[in-house]
C-alpha positions in Angstrom: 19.4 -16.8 18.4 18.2 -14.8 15.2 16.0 -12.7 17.1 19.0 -11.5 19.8 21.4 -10.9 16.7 18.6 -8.6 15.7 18.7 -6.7 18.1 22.4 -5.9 18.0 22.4 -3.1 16.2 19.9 -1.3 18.1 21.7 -2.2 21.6 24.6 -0.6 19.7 22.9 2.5 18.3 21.7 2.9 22.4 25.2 2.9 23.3 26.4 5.3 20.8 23.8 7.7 21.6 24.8 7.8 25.7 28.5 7.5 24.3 28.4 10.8 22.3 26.5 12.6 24.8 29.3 12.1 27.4 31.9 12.7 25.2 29.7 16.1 24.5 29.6 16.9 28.4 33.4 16.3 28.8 34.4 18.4 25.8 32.2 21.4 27.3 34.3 21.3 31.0 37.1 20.9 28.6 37.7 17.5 30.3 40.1 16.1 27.3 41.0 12.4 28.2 37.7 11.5 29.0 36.3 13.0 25.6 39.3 11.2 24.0 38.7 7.6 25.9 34.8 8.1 25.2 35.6 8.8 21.7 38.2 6.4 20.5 37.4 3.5 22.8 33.8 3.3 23.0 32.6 5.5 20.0 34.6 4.0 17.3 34.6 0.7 18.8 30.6 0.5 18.5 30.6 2.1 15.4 32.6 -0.1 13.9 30.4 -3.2 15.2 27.0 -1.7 14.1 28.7 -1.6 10.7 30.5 -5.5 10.8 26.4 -6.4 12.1 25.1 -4.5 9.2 27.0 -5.7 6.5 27.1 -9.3 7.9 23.5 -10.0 9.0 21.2 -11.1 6.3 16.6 -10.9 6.6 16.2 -13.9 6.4 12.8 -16.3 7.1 13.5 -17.9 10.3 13.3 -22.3 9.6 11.2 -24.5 11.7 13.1 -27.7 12.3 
């Protein structure tokens, strides 16, 4: 389980960058409500969980029970 909680962070970082490069395309055919959904829904959203994951996710030595 340590291991996959990780990795979060990085599966979020990989989500943000395809995020903003659609939210990029849709702003440049002046496509509005999809920049808008891409930005506030997904954008933010992941954002927001690379941060909670961040702050909430201590190194620590993995115990051998």
């Amino acid at each position: 389980m340590p291991v996959q909680i990780s990795r979060l962070p990085h599966a979020h970082e990989i989500v943000l960058e395809e995020a903003r490069a659609m939210a990029r395309r849709a702003a440049e055919k002046g496509d509005d409500g999809t920049n808008d959904i891409i930005v506030s829904d997904v954008i933010r959203r992941n954002e927001l969980q690379v941060w909670f994951i961040a702050e909430h996710v201590v190194e620590m030595p993995l115990a051998h029970v």
